[in-house]
Structure formats: C-alpha cells, structure tokens
Jmol script that loads the backbone (N, CA, C; Angstrom):
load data "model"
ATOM      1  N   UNK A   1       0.814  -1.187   0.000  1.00  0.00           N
ATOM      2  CA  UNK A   1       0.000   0.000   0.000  1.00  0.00           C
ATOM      3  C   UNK A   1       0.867   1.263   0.000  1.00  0.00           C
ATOM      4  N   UNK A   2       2.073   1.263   0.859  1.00  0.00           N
ATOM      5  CA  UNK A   2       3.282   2.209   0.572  1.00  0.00           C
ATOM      6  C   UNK A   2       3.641   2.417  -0.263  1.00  0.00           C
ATOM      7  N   UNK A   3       4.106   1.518  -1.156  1.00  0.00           N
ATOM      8  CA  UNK A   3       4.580   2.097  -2.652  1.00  0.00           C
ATOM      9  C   UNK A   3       3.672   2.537  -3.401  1.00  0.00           C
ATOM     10  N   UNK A   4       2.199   2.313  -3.202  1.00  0.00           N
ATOM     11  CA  UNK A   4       1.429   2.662  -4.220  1.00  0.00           C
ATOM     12  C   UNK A   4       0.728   4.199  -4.184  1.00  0.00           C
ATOM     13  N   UNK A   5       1.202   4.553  -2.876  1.00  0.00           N
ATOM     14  CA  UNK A   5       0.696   5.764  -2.435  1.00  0.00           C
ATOM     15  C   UNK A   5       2.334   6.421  -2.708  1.00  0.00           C
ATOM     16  N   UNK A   6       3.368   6.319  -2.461  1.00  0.00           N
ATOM     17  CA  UNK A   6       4.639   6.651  -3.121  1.00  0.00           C
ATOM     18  C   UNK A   6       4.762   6.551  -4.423  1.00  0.00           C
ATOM     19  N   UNK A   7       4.325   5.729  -5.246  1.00  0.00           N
ATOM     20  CA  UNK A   7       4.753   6.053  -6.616  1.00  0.00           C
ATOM     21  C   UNK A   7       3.519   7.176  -7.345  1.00  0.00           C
ATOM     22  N   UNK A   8       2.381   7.190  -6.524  1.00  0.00           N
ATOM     23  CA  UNK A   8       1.236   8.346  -7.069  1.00  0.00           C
ATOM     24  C   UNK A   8       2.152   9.316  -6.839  1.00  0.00           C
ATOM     25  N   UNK A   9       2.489   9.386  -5.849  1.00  0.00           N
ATOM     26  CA  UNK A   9       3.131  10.823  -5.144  1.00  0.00           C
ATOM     27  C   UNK A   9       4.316  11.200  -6.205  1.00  0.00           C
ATOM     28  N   UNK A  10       5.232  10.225  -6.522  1.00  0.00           N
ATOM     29  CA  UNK A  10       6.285  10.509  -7.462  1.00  0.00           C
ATOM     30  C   UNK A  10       5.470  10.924  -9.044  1.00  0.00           C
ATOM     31  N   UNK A  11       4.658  10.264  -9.255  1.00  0.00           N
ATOM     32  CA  UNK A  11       4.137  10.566 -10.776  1.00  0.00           C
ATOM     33  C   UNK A  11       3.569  12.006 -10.546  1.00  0.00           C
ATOM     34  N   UNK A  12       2.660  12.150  -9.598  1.00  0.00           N
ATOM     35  CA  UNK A  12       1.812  13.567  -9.345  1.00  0.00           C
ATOM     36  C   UNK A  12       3.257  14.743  -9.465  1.00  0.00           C
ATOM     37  N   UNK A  13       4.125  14.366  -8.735  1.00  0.00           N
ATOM     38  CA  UNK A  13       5.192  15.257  -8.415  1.00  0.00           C
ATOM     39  C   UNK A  13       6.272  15.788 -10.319  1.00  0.00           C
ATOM     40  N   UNK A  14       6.304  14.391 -11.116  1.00  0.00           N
ATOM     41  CA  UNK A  14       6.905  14.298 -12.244  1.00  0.00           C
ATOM     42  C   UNK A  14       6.075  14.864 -12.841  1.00  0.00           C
ATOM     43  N   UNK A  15       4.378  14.693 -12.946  1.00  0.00           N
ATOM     44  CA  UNK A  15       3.620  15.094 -14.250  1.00  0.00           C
ATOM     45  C   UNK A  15       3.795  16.607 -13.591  1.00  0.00           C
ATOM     46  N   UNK A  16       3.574  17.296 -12.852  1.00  0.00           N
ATOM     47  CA  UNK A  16       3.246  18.660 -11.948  1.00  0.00           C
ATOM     48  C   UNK A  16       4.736  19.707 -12.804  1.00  0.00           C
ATOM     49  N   UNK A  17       5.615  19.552 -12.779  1.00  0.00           N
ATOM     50  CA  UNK A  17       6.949  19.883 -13.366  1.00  0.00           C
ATOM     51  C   UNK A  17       7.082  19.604 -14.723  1.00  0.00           C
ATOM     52  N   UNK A  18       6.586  18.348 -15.398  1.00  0.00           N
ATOM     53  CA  UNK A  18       6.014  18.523 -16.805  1.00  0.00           C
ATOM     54  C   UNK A  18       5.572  19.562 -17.514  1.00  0.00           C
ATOM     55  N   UNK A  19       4.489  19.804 -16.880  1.00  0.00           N
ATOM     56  CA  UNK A  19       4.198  21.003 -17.417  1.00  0.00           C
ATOM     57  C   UNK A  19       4.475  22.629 -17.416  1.00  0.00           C
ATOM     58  N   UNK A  20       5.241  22.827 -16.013  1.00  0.00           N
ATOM     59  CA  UNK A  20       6.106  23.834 -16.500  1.00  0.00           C
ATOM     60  C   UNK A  20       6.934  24.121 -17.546  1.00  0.00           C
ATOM     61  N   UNK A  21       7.336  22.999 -18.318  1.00  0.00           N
ATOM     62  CA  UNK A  21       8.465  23.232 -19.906  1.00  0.00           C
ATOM     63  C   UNK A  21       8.218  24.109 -20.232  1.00  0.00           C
ATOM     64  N   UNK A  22       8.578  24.685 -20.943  1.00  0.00           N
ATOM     65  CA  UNK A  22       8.010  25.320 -22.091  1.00  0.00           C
ATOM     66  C   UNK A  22       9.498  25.642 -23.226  1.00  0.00           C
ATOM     67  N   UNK A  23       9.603  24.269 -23.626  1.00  0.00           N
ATOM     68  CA  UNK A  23      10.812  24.089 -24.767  1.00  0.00           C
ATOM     69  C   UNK A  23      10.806  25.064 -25.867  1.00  0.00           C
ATOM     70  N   UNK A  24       9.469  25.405 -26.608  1.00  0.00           N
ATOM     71  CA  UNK A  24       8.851  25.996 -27.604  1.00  0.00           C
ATOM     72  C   UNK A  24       9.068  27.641 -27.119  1.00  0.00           C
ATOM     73  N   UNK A  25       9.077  28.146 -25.557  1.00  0.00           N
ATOM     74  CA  UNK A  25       9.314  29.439 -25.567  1.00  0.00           C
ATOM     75  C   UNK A  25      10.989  30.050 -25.438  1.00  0.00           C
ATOM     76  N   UNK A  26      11.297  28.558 -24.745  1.00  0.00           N
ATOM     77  CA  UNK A  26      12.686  28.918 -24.552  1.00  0.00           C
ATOM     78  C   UNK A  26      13.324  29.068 -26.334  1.00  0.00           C
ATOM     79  N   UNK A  27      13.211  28.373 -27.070  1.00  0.00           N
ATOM     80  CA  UNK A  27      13.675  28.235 -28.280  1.00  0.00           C
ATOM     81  C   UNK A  27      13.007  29.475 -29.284  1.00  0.00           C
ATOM     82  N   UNK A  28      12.131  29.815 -29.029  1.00  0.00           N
ATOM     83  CA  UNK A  28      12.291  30.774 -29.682  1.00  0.00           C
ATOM     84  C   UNK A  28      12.641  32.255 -28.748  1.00  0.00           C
ATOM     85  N   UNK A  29      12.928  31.910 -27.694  1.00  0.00           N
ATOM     86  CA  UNK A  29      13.560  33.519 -27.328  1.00  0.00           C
ATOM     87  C   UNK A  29      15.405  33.292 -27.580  1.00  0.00           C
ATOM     88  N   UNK A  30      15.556  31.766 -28.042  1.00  0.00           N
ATOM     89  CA  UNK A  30      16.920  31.864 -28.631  1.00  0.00           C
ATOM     90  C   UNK A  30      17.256  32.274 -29.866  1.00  0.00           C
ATOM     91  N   UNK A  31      15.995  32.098 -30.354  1.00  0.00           N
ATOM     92  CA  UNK A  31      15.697  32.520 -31.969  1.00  0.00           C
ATOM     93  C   UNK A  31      16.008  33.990 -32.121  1.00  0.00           C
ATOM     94  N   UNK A  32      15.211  34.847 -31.227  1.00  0.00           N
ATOM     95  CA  UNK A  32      15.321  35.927 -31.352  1.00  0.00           C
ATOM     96  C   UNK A  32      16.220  36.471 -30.938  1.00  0.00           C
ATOM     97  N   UNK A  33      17.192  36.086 -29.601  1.00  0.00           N
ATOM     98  CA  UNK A  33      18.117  36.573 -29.137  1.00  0.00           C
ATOM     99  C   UNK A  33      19.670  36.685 -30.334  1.00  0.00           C
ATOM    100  N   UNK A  34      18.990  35.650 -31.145  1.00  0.00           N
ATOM    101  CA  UNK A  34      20.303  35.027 -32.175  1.00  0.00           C
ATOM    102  C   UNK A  34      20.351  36.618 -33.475  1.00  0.00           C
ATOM    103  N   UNK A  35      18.980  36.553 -33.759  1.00  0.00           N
ATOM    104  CA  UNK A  35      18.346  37.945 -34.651  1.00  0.00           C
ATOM    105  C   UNK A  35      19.106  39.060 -34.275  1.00  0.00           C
ATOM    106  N   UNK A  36      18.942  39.271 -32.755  1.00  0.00           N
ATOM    107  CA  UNK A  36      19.150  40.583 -32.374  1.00  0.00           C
ATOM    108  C   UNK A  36      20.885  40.883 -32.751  1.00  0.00           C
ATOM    109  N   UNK A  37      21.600  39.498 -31.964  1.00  0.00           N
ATOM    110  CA  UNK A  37      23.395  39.643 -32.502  1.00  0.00           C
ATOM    111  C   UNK A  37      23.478  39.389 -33.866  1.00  0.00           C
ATOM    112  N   UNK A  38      22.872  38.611 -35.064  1.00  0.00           N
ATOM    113  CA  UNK A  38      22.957  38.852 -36.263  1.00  0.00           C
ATOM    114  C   UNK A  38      22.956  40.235 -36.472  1.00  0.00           C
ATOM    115  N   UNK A  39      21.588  41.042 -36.290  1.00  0.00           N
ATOM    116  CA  UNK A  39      21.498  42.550 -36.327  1.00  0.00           C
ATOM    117  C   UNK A  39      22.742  43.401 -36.018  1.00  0.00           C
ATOM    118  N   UNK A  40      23.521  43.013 -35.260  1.00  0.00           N
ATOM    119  CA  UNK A  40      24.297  43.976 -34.564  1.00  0.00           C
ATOM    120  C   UNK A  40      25.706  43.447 -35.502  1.00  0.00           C
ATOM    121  N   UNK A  41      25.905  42.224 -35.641  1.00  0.00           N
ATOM    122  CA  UNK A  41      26.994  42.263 -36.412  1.00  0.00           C
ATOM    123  C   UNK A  41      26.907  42.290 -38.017  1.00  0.00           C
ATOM    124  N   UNK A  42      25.764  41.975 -38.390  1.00  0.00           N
ATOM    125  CA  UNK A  42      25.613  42.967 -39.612  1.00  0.00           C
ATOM    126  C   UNK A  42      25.373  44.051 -40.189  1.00  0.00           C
ATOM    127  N   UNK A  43      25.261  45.036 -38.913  1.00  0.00           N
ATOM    128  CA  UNK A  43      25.225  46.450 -38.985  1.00  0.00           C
ATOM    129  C   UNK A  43      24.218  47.241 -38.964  1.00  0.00           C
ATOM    130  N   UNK A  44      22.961  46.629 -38.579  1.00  0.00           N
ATOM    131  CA  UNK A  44      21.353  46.828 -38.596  1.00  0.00           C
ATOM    132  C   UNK A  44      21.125  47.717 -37.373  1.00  0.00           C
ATOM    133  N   UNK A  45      21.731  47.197 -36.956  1.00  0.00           N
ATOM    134  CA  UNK A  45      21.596  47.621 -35.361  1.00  0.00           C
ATOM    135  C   UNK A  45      22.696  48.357 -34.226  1.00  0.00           C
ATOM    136  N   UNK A  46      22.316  49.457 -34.016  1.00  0.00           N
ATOM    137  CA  UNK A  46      23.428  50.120 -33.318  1.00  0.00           C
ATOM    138  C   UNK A  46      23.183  49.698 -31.890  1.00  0.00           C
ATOM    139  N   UNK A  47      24.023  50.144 -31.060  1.00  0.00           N
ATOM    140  CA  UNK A  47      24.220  49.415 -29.288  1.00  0.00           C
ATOM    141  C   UNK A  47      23.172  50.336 -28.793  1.00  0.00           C
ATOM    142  N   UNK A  48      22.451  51.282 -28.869  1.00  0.00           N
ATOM    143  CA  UNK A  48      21.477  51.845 -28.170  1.00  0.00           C
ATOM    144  C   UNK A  48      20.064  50.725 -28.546  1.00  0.00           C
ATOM    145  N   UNK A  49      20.177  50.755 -29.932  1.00  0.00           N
ATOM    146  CA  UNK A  49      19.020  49.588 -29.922  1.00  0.00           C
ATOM    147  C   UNK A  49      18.747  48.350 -29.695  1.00  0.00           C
ATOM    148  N   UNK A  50      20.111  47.688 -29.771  1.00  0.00           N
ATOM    149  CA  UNK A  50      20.521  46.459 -29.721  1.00  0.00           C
ATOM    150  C   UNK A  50      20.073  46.543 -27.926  1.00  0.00           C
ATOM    151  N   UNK A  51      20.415  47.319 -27.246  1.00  0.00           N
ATOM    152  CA  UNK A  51      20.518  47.234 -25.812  1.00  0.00           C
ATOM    153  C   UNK A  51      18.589  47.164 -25.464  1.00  0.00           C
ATOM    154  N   UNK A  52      18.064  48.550 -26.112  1.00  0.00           N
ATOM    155  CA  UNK A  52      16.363  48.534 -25.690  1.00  0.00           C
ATOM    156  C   UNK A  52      15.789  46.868 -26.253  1.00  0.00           C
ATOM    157  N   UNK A  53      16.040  46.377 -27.188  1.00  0.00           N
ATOM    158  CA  UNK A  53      15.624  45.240 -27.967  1.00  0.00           C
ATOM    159  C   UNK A  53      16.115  43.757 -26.745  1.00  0.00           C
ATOM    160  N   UNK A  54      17.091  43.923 -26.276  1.00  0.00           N
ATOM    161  CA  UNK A  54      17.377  43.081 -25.468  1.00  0.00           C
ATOM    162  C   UNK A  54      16.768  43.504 -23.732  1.00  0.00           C
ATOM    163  N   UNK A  55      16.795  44.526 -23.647  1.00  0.00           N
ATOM    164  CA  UNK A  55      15.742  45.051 -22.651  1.00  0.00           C
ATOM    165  C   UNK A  55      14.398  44.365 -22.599  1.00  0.00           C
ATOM    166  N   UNK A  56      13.896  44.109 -23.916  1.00  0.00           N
ATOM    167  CA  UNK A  56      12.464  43.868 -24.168  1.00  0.00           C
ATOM    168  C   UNK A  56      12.319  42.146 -23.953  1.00  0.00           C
ATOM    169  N   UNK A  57      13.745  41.764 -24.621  1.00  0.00           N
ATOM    170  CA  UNK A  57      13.749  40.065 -24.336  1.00  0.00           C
ATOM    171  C   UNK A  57      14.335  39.632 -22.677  1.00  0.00           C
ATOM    172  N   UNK A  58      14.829  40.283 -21.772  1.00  0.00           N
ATOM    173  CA  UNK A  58      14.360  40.613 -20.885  1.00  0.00           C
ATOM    174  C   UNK A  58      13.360  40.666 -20.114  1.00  0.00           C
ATOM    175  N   UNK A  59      12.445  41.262 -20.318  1.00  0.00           N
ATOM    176  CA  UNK A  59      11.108  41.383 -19.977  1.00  0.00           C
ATOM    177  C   UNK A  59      10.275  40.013 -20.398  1.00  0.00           C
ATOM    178  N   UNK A  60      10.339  39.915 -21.041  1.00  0.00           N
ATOM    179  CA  UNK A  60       9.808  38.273 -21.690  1.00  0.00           C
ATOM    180  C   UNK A  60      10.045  37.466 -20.931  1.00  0.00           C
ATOM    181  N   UNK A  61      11.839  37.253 -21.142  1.00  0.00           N
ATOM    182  CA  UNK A  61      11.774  35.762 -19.982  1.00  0.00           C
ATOM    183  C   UNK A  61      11.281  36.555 -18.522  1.00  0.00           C
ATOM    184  N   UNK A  62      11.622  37.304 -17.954  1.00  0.00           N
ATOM    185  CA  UNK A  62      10.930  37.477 -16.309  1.00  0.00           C
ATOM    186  C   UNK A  62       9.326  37.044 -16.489  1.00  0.00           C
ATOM    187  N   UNK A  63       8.660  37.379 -17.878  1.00  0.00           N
ATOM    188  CA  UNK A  63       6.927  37.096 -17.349  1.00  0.00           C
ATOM    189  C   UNK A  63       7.102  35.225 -17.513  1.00  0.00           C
ATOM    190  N   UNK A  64       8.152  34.824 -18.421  1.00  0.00           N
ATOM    191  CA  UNK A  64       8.349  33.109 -18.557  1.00  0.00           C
ATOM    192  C   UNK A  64       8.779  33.067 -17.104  1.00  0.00           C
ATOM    193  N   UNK A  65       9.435  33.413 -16.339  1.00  0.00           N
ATOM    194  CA  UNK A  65      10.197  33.000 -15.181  1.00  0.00           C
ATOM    195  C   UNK A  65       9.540  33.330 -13.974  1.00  0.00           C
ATOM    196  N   UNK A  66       8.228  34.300 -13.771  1.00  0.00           N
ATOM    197  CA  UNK A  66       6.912  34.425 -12.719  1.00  0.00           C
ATOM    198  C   UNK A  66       5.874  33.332 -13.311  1.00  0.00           C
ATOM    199  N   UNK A  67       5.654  32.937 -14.576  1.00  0.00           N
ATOM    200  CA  UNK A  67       4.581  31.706 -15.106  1.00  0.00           C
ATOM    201  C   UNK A  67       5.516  30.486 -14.706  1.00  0.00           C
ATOM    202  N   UNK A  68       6.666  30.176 -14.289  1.00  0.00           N
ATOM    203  CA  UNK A  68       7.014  29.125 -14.207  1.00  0.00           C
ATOM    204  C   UNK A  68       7.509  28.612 -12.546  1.00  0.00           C
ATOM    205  N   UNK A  69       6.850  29.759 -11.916  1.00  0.00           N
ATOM    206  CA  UNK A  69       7.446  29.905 -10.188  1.00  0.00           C
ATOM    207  C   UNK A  69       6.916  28.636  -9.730  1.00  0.00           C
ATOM    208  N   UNK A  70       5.188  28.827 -10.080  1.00  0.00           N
ATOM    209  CA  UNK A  70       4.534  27.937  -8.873  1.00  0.00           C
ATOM    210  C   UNK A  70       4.427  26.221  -9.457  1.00  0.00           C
ATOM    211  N   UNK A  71       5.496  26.377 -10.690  1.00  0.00           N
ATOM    212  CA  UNK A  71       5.527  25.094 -11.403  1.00  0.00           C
ATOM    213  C   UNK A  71       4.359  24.717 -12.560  1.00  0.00           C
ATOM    214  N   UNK A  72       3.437  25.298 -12.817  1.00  0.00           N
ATOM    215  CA  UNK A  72       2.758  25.009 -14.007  1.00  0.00           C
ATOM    216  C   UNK A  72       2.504  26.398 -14.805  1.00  0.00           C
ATOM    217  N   UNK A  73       2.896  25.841 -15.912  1.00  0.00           N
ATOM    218  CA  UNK A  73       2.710  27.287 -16.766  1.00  0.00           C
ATOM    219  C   UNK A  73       1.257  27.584 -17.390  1.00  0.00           C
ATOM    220  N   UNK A  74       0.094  27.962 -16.746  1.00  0.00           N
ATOM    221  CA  UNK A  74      -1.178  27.590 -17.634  1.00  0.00           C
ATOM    222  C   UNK A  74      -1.377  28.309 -19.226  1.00  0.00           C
ATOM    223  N   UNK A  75      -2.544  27.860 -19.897  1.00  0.00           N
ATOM    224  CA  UNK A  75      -2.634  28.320 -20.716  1.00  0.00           C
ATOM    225  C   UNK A  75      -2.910  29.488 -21.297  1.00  0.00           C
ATOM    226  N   UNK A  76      -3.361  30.517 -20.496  1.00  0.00           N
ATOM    227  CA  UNK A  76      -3.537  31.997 -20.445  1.00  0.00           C
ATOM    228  C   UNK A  76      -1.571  32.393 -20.388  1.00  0.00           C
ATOM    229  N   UNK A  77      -0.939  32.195 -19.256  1.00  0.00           N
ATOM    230  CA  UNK A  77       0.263  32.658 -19.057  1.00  0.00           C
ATOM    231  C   UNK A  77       1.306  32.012 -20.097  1.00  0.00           C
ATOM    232  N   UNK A  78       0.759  31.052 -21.598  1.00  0.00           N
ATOM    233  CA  UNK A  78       1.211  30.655 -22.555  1.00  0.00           C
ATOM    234  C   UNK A  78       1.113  31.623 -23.214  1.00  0.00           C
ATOM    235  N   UNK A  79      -0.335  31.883 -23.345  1.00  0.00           N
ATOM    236  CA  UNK A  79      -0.700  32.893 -24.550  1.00  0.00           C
ATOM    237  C   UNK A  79       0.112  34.394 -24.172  1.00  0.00           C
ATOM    238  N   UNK A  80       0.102  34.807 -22.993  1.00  0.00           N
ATOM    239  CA  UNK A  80       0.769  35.482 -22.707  1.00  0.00           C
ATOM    240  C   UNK A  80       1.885  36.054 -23.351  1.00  0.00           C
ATOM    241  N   UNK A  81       2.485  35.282 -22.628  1.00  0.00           N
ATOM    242  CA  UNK A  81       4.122  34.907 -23.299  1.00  0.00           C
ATOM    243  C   UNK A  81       4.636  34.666 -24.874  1.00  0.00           C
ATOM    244  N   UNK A  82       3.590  34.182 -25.385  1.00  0.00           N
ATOM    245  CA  UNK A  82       3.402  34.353 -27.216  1.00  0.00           C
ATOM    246  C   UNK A  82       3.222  35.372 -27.448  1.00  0.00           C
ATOM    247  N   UNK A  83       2.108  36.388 -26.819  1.00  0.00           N
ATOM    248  CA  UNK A  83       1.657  37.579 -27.463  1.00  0.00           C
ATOM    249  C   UNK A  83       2.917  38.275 -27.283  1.00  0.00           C
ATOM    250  N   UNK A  84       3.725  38.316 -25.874  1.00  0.00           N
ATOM    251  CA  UNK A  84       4.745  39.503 -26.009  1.00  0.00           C
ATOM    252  C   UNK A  84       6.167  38.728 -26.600  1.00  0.00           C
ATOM    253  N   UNK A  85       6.181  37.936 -26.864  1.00  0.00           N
ATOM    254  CA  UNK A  85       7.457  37.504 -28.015  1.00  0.00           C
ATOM    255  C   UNK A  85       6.779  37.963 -29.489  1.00  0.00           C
ATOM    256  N   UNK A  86       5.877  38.139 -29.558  1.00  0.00           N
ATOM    257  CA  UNK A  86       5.017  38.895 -30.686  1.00  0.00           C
ATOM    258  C   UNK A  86       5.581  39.902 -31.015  1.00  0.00           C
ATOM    259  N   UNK A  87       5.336  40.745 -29.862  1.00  0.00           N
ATOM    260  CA  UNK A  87       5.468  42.367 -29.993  1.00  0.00           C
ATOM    261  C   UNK A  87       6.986  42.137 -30.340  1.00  0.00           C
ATOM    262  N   UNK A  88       8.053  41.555 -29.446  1.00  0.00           N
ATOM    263  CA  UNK A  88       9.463  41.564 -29.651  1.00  0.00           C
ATOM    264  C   UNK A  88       9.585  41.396 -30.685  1.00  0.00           C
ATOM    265  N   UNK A  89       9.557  40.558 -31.564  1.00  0.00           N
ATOM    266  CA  UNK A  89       9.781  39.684 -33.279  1.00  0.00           C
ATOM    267  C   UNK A  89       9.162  40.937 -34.226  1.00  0.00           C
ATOM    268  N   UNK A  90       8.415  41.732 -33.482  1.00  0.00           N
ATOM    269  CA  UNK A  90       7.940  42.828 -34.924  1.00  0.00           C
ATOM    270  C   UNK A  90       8.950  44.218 -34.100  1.00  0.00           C
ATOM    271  N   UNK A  91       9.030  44.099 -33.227  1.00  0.00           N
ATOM    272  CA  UNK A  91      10.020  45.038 -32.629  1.00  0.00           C
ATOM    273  C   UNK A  91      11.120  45.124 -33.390  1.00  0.00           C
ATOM    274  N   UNK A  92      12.023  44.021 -33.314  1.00  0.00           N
ATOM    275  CA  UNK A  92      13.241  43.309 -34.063  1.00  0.00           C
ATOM    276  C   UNK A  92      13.585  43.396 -35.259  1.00  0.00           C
ATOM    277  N   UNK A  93      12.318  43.507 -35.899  1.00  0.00           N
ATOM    278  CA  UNK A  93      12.192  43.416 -37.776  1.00  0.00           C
ATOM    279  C   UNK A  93      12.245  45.399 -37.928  1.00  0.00           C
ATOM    280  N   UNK A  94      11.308  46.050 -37.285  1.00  0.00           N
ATOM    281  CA  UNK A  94      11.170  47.258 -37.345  1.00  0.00           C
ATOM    282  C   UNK A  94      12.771  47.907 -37.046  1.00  0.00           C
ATOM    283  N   UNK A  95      13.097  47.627 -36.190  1.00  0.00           N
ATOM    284  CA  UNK A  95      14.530  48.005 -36.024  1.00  0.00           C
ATOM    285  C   UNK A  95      15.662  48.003 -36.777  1.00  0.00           C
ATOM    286  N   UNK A  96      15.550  46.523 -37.451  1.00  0.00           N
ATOM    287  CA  UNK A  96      16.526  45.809 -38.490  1.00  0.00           C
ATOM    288  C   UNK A  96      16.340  46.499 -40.101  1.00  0.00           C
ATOM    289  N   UNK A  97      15.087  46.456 -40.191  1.00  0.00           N
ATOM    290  CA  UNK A  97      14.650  47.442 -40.969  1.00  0.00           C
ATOM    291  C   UNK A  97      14.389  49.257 -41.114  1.00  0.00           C
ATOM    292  N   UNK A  98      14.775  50.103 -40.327  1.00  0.00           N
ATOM    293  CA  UNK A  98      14.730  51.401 -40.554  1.00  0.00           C
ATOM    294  C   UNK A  98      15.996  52.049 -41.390  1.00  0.00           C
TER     295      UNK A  98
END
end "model"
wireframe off; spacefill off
backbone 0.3
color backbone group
C-alpha cells in the first residue's frame, strides 16, 4: 500500500513539473536573441538599440520565469508569453529594418 501511495506521489510530483516546460518558448527567445546579434553584427543595429531590444527580451523571460514559479505554466500565461514575443519579433524586424 506504501509504494502505491509513493509512486502516485512521485508521478503527481513528475507530471506537476512537466508542465512547467516550455521548450517551444525557450527556443524561440533563442531565436530571437540570435536575430538581435545577427542585427548587430551585420550592422542593422546600433548598441542603443541592440541594448532597448534586449531590454524587451528581458522582460519576456521574467513574465516566462513568474509563469514558471509555482511550477505550471497555464494556458492563459502561454498565450501570454506568445503575445509579447510577438510584440518583440515585430520590434526586431522594425529596427533591423529602418
């Protein structure tokens, strides 16, 4: 009866941390972080912007890193986190582009 109430406890505990991942946000704020030093060493981007632009990816992971405190990232604090890697990725292009 011990182990069976111990191994719930271990699965509850494994699936619970599961779902904090979020592989898909981390990878693309590498995506973008990669954009921003492309930008800068191809000349798109000067260090005042390069700096606000990384300011902004910044801000991103801290709202990924308060959605991931209490261990589950829900689906509102997904969408979240999409919408403002949103704003960043058209941020990024606008910049790269002026």
């Amino acid at each position: 009866m011990r182990t069976i109430i111990l191994a719930s406890l271990v699965l509850a505990v494994s699936s619970a941390s599961s779902f904090a991942g979020t592989p898909l946000i981390d990878a693309r704020q590498n995506s973008q972080q990669h954009r921003i030093f492309k930008g800068v060493q191809q000349g798109d981007l000067d260090f005042s912007e390069s700096q606000k632009l990384l300011k902004g990816q910044a801000r991103v992971q801290n709202l990924e890193n308060r959605a991931k405190a209490n261990g589950v990232v829900t689906p509102l604090e997904r969408a979240r986190i999409h919408a403002a890697q949103n704003i960043q990725s058209a941020r990024i292009f606008l910049k790269k582009h002026n």
